[in-house]
C-alpha positions as CSV (number, residue, x, y, z in Angstrom):
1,X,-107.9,16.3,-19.4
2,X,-108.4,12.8,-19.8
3,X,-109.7,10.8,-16.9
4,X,-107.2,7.8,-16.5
5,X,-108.1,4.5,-14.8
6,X,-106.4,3.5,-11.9
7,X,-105.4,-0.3,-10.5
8,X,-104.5,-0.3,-6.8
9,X,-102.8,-3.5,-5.7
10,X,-102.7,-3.4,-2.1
11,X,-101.2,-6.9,-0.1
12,X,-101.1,-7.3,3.8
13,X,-98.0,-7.3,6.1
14,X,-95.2,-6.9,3.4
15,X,-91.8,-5.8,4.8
16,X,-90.6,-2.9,3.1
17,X,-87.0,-3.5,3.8
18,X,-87.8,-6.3,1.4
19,X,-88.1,-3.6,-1.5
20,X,-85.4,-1.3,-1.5
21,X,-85.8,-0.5,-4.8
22,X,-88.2,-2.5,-5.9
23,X,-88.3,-6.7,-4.8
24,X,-85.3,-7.3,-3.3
25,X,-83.2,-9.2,-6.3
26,X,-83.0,-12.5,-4.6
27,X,-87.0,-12.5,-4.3
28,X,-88.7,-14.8,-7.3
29,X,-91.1,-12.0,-8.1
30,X,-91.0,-11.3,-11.9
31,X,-94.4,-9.3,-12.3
32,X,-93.2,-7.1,-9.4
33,X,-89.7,-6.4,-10.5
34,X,-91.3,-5.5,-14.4
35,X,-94.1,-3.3,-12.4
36,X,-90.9,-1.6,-10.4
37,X,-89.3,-1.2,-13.5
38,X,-92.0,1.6,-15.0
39,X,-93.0,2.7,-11.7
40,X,-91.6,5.3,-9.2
41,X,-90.6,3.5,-5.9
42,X,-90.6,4.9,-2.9
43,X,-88.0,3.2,-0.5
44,X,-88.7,4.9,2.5
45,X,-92.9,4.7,2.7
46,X,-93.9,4.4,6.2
47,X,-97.7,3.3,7.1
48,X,-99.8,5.9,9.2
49,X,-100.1,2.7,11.7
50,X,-98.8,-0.8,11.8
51,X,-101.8,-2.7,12.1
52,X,-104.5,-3.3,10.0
53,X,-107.5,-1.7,10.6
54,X,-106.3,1.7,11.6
55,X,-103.4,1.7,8.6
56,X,-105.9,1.1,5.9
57,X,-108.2,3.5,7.5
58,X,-105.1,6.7,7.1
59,X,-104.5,4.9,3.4
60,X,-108.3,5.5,2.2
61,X,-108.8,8.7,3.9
62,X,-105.6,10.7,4.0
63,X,-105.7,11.1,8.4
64,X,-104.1,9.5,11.1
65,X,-105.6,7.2,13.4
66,X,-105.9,10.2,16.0
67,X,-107.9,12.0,13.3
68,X,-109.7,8.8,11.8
69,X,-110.4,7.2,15.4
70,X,-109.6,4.0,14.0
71,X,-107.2,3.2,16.9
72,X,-107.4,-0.7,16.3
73,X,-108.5,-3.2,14.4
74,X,-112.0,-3.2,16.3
75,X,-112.4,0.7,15.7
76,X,-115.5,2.0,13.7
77,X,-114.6,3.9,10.8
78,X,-116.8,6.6,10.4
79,X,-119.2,6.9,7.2
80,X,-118.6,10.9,7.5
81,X,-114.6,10.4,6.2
82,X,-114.1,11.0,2.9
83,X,-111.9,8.4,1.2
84,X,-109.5,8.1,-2.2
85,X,-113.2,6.7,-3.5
86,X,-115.6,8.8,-2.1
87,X,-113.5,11.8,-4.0
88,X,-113.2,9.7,-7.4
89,X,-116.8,8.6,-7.3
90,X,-118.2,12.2,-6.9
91,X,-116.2,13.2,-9.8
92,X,-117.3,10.4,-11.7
93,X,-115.1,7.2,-11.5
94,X,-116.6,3.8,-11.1
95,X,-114.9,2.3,-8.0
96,X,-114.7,-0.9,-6.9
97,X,-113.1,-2.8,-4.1
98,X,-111.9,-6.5,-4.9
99,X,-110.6,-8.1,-1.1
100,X,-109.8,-7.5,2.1
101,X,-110.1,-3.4,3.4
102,X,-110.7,-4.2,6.9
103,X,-113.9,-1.9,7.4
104,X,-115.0,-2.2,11.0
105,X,-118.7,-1.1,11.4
106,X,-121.9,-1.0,9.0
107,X,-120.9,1.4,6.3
108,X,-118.8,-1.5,4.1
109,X,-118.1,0.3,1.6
110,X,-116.5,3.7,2.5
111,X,-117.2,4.8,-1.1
112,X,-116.8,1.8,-3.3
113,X,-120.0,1.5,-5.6
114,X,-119.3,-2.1,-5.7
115,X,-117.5,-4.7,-3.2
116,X,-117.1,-8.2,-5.4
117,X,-116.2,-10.0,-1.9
118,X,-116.5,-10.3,1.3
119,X,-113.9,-9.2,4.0
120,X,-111.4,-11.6,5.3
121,X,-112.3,-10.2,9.0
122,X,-115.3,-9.8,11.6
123,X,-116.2,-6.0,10.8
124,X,-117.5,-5.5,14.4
125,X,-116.2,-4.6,17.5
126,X,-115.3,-7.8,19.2
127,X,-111.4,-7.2,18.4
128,X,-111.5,-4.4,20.9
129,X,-108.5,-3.8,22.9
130,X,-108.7,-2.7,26.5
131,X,-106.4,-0.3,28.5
132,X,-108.2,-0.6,31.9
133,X,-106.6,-3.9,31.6
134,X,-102.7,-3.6,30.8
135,X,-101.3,-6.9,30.4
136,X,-104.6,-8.9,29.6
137,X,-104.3,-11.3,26.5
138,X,-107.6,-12.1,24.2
139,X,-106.6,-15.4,23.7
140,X,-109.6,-16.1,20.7
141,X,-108.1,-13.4,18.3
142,X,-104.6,-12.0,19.5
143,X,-101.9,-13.1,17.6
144,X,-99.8,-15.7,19.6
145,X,-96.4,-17.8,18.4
146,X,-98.2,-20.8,16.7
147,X,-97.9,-18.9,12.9
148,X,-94.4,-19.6,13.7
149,X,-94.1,-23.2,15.1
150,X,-97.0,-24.1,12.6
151,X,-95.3,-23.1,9.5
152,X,-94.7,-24.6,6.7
153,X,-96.3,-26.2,3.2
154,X,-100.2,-26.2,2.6
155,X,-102.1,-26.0,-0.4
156,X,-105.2,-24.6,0.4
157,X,-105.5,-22.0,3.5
158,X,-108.4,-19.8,4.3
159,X,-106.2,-17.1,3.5
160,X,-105.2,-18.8,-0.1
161,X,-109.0,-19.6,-0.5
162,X,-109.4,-16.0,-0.1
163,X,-106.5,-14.4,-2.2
164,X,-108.1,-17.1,-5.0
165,X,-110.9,-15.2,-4.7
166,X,-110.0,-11.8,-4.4
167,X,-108.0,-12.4,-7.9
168,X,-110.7,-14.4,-9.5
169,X,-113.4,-11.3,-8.7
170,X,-110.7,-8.6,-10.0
171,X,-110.4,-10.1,-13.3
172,X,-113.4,-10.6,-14.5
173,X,-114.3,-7.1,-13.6
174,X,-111.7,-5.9,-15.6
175,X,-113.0,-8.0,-17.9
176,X,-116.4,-6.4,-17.7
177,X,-114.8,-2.8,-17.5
178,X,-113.7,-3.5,-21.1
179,X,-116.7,-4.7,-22.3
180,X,-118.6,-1.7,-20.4
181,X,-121.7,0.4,-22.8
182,X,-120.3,3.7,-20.8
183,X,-117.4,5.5,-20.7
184,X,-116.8,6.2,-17.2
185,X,-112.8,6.1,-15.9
186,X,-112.4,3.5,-13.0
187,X,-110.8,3.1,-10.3
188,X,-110.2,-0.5,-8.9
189,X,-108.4,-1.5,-5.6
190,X,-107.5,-5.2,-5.6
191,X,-106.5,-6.1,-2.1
192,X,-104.8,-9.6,-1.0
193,X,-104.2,-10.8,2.5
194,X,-101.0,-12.2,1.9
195,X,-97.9,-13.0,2.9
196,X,-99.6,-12.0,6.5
197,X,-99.6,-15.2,8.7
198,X,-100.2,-17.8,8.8
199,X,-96.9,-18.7,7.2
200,X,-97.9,-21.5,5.2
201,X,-96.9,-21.4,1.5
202,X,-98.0,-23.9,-1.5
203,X,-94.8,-26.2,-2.2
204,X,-94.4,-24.6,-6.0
205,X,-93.9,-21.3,-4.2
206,X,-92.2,-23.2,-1.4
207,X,-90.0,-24.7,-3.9
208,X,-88.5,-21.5,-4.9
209,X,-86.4,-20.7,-1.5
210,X,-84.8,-23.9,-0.8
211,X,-81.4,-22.2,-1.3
212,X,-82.1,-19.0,-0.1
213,X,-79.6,-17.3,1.6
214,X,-82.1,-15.3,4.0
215,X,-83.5,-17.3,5.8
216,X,-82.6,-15.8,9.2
217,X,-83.3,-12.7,10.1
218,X,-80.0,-10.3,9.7
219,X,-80.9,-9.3,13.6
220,X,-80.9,-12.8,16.0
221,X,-83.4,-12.8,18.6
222,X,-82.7,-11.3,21.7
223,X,-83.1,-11.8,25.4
224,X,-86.5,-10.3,26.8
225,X,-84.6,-7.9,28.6
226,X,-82.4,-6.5,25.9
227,X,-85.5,-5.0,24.3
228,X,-87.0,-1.7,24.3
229,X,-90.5,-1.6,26.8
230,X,-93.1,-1.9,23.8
231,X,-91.2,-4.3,22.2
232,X,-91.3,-6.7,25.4
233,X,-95.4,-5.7,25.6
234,X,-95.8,-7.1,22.3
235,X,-94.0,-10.2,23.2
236,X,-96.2,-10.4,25.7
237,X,-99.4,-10.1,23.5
238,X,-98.4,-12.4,21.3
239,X,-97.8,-15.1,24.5
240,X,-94.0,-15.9,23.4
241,X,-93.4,-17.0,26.8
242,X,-95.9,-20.3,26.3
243,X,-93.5,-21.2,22.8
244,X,-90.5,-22.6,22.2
245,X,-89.5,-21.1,18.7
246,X,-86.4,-22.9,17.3
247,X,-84.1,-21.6,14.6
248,X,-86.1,-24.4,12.1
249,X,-89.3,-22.6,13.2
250,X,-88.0,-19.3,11.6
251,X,-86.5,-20.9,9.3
252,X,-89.6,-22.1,7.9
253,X,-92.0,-19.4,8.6
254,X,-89.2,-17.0,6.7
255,X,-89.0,-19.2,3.9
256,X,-93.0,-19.5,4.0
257,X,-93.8,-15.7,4.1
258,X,-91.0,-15.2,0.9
259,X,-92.8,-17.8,-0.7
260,X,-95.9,-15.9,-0.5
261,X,-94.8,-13.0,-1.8
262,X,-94.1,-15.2,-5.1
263,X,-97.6,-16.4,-4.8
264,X,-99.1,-12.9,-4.6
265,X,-96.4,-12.1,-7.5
266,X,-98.4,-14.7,-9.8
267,X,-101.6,-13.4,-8.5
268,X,-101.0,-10.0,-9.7
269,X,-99.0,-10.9,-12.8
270,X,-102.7,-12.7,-13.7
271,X,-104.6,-9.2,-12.8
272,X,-101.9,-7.2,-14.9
273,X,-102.2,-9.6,-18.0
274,X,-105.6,-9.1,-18.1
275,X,-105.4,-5.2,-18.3
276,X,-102.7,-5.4,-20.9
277,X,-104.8,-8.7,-22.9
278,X,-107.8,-6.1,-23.0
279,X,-106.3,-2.7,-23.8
280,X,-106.9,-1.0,-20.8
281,X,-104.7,1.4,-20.0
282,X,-104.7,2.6,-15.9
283,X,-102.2,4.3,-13.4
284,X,-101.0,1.5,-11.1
285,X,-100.3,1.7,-7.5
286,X,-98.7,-1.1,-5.1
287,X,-98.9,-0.8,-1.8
288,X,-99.2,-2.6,1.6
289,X,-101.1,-1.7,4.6
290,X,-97.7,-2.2,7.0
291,X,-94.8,-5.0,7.3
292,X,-93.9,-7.8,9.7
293,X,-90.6,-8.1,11.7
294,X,-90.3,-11.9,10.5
295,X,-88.1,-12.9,13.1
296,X,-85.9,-9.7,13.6
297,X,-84.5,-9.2,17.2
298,X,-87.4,-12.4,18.0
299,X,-90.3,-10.0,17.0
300,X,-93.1,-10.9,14.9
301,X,-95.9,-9.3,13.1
302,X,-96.2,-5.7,13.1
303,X,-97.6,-3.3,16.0
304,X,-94.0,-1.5,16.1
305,X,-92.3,1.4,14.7
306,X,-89.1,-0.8,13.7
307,X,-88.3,-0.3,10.5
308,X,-89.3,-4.1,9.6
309,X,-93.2,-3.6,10.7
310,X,-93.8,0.2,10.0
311,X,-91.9,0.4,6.4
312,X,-94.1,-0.6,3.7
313,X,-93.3,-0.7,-0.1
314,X,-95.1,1.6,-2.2
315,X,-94.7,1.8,-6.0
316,X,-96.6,4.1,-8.3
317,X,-96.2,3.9,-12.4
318,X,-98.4,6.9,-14.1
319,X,-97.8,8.9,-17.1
320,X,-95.8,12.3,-16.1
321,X,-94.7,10.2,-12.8
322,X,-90.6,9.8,-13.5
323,X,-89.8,6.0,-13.0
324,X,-86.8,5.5,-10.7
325,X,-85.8,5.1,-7.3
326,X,-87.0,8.0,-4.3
327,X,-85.7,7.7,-1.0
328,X,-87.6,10.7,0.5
329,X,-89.6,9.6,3.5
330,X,-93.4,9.2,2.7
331,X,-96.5,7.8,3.9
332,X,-99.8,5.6,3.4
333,X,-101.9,8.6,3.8
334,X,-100.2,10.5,0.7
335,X,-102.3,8.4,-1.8
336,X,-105.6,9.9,-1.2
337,X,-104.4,13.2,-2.2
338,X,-101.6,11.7,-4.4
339,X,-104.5,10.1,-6.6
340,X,-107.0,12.7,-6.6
341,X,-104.3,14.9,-7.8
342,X,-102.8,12.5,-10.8
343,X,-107.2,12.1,-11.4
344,X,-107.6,16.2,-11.5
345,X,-110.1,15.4,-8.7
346,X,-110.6,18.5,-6.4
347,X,-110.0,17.7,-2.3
348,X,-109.9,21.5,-1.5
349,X,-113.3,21.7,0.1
350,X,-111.4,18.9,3.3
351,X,-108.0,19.9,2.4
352,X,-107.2,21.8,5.4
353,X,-108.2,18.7,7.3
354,X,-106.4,16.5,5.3
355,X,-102.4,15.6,6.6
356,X,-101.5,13.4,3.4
357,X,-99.4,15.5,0.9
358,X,-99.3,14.5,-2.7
359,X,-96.4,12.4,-4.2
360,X,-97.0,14.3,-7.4
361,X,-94.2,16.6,-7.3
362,X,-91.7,14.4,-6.1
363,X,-92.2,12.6,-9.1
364,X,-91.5,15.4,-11.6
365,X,-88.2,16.1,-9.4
366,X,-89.3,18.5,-6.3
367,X,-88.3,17.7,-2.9
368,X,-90.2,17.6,0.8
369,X,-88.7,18.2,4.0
370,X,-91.8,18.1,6.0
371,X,-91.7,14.7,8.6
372,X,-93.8,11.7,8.3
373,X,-96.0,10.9,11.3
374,X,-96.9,7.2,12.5
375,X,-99.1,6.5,15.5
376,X,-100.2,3.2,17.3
377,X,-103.0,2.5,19.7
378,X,-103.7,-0.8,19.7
379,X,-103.4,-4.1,21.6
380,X,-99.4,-4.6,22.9
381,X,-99.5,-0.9,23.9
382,X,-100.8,0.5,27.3
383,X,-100.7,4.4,25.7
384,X,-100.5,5.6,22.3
385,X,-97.5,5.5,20.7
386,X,-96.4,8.0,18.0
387,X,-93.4,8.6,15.9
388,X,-91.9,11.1,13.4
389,X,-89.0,9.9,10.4
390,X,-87.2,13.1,8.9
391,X,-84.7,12.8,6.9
392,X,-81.9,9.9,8.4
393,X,-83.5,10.2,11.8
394,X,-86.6,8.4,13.1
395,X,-88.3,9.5,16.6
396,X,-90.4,8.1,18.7
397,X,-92.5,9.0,21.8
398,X,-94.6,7.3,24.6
399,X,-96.0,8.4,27.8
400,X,-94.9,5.1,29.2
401,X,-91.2,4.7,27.9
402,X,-87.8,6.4,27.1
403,X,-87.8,8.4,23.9
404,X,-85.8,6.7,21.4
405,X,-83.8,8.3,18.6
406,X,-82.3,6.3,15.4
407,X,-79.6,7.2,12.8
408,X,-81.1,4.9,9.9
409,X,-78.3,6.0,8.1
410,X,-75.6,4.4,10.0
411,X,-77.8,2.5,12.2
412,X,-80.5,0.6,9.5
413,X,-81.5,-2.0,11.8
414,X,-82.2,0.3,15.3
415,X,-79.8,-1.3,17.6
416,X,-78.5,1.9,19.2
417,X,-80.5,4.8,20.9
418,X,-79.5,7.9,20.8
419,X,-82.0,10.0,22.5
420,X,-79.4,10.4,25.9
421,X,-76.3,11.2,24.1
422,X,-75.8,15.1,24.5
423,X,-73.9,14.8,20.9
424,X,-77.7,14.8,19.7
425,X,-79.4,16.6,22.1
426,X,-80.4,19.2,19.4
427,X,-81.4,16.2,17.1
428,X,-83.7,15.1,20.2
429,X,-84.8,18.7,20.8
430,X,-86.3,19.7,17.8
431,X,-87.7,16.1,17.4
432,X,-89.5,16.4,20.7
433,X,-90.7,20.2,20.2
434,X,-92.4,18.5,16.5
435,X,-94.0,16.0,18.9
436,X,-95.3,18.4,21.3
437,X,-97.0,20.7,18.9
438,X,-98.2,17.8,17.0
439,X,-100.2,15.7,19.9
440,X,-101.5,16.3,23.0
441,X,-100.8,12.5,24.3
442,X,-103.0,12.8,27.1
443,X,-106.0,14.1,25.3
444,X,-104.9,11.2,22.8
445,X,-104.9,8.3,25.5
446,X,-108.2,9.8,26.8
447,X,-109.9,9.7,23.4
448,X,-108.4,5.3,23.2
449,X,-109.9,4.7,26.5
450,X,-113.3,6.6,25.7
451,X,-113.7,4.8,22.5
452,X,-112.6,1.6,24.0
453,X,-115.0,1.8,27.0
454,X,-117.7,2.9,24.6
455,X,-117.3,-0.5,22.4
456,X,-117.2,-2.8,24.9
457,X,-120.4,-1.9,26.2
458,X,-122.4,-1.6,22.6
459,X,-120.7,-5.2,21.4
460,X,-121.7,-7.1,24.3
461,X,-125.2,-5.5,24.0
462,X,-125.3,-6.6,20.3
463,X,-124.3,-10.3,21.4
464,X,-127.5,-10.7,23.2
465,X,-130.7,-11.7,21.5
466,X,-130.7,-11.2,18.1
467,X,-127.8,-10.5,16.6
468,X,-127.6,-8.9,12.9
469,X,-123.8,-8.8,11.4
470,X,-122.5,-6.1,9.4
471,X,-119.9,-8.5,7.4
472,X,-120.6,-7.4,3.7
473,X,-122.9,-9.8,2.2
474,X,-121.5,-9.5,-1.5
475,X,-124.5,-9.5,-4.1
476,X,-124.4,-11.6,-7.4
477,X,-128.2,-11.2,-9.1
478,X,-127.9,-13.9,-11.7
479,X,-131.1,-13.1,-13.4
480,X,-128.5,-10.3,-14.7
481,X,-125.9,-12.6,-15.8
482,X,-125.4,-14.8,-19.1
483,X,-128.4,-14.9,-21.6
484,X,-132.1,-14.2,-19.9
485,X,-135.2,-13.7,-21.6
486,X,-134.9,-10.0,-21.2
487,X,-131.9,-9.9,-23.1
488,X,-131.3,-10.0,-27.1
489,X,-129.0,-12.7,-27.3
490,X,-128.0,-10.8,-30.5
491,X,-126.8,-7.8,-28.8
492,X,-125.5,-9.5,-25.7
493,X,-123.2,-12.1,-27.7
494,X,-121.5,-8.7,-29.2
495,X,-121.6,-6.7,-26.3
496,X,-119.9,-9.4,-24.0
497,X,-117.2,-10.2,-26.7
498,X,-113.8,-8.3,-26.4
499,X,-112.3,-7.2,-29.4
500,X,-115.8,-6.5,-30.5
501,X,-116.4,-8.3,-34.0
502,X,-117.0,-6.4,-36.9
């Protein structure tokens, strides 16, 4: 069997109702749309949790947070979890991680041989939520309203200096990786920040949306009491009571964040043209981590199991993978076993451990009934929240609040709950009974508020005295680099030239 390459492009907070079968058409995103065009896309792919940390955590390793004990985006993830590149590595692939993975603790690699930047975030554990303290707001890093009153044009952000970056690293490692003396397969994961917030967009991109017809969210806001518990916890976390968002505020921050995607749309069309301009050929996967509500019902960001925040797109193009459009229910944590499969890589010595399931098989026309699973444990919840999406129906489940039950179907946006009309008791029923032998949700909340209590206490130990950080410290050697006297410029003026001459 040949070992193929593989090119992940993973982006942060991209709305997955946004893709329903592939960019939306309105969306100035030609790169994407061809990509969509040779790649199977997955309309309905959930993430394993809407926030950062613990949904790129399930992505890498195949587990849910409850499994992974990355709760929140301040949770260690532990060096003893096998990822999508600690499988391909031990079976021989060179992998490489290009951007942003959101790695909390020392281990900053999580199976990558090499890491070309830094991470966009701390990597310790001063992000850590605290449930002995309902209500409290951690005003240095929680998310508040200002993305949205602040939005508009900029030029350069941090997060642009760092997408730059990211891009910059990628391709001249795919440069390298045709120019390589071995013959190793790779596997790459190229991983941008954007459109997450800030919402500020450079005015070519900007440009593009003057006369978009999208611009407000197809769901106005709604008064704090019309919403759901969680829904008014998160408004709470992200202090919209201190902001006076006006329609021009979402106006802009919409037109911002679509402007963005066109941005990241250049940056991978650049990534892409370099694979093709060097005759590399590779399976491609685009994903993102989770989605952002953009304005939807007046929520923001992601830590919710609305469709806006939790649906993510996810696009895979790979020879014997049917292009074309599959609304079967999926998740983040299918591409571990998803890749090791399409790599011939061998997961059964963790398999029974593993919840992912391959998307193989759906792409050569089988089918899947079983549910995907979503949890959320992080800051805006008091408990652990989890959810199940079957079929039309989504579920979901807290200690704290009503169950709620949605027809996707004929109810897209979630704006009528089900779970007390008897004409779906059943429906409810069998949703709950999955739940129950699924989690134990006071074992769950136990195991939050452990780890939680435990990081408090070891972070504000570390602060004291000498501190050491665990951000990766990415390593250039230049005596390794251009012509040095160890070299024979000879050979390395043939080696570093692609085509080759004769």
């Amino acid at each position: 069997m040949t070992k193929p390459n593989i090119l992940i492009l993973m982006v942060d907070q991209l709305n997955g109702t946004l893709f329903p079968d592939g960019p939306a058409d309105w969306l100035h995103a030609p790169n994407l749309k061809a990509l969509a065009a040779r790649s199977r896309r997955f309309a309905n792919c959930y993430t394993a949790s809407p926030l950062c940390a613990p949904g790129r955590a399930s992505f890498m390793s195949g587990l849910l947070p409850s499994r992974t004990r990355v709760y929140d985006n301040a949770a260690e993830f532990a060096s003893d979890i096998p990822t999508y590149a600690h499988h391909l590595r031990r079976a021989g692939w060179k992998t490489c991680l290009s951007g942003k993975m959101h790695f909390v603790g020392p281990d900053q690699l999580h199976g990558f041989e090499e890491r070309l930047t830094t991470d966009i975030y701390p990597a310790d554990f001063g992000w850590t939520p605290d449930y002995r303290k309902p209500g409290e707001r951690i005003d240095w890093w929680y998310h508040n309203m200002g993305s949205v009153t602040g939005s508009g044009v900029a030029e350069i952000t941090n997060q642009m200096e760092y997408d730059d970056d990211v891009a910059h690293h990628a391709k001249a490692w795919l440069y390298d990786a045709a120019r390589a003396q071995h013959d190793r397969p790779w596997c790459l994961t190229v991983s941008f920040t954007h459109p997450h917030d800030p919402y500020l967009a450079r005015k070519r991109f900007w440009d593009l949306y003057e006369d978009c017809a999208h611009l407000l969210p197809p769901v106005p806001e709604m008064a704090y009491e019309e919403h759901d518990p969680h829904s008014r916890r998160i408004l709470d976390a992200n202090d919209w009571g201190n902001f006076d968002v006006t329609e021009a505020d979402v106006i802009r921050s919409r037109r911002a964040y679509f402007a963005n995607i066109s941005y990241l749309d250049e940056k991978i069309g650049e990534v892409l043209r370099v694979l093709e301009d060097t005759r590399q050929e590779a399976t491609i996967l685009f994903v993102s981590d989770h989605g952002d509500m953009l304005g939807e019902r007046g929520l923001w960001y992601k830590m919710s199991f609305l469709e806006g925040s939790a649906r993510v797109p996810m696009m895979l193009a790979s020879p014997g993978i049917e292009p074309g459009l599959d609304e079967t229910p999926v998740s983040n944590i299918d591409v571990c076993p998803t890749l090791c499969e399409i790599a011939g890589v061998d997961m059964s010595e963790v398999a029974p451990w593993t919840t992912g399931e391959s998307l193989v098989h759906l792409g050569r026309g089988g089918t899947r009934t079983t549910p995907v699973a979503m949890e959320y444990a992080a800051e805006g919840s008091y408990a652990p929240l989890v959810a199940l999406r079957r079929g039309r129906w989504k579920y979901t489940r807290c200690r704290l609040d009503p169950e709620q039950l949605f027809d996707l179907e004929a109810d897209p946006h979630e704006l009528t709950n089900l779970a007390g009309d008897p004409a779906h008791a059943d429906t409810l029923a069998g949703f709950r009974a999955g739940s129950d032998a699924r989690w134990d949700l006071d074992r769950f909340d136990a195991e939050v508020r452990e780890s939680q209590a435990r990081r408090w206490v070891v972070y504000e130990a570390l602060r004291e005295g000498g501190y050491y950080p665990w951000d990766y410290q990415p390593l250039r050697v230049a005596s390794e680099r251009y012509m040095r006297n160890h070299m024979d410029l000879n050979v390395l003026e043939d080696e570093k030239r692609f085509p080759r001459g004769e």
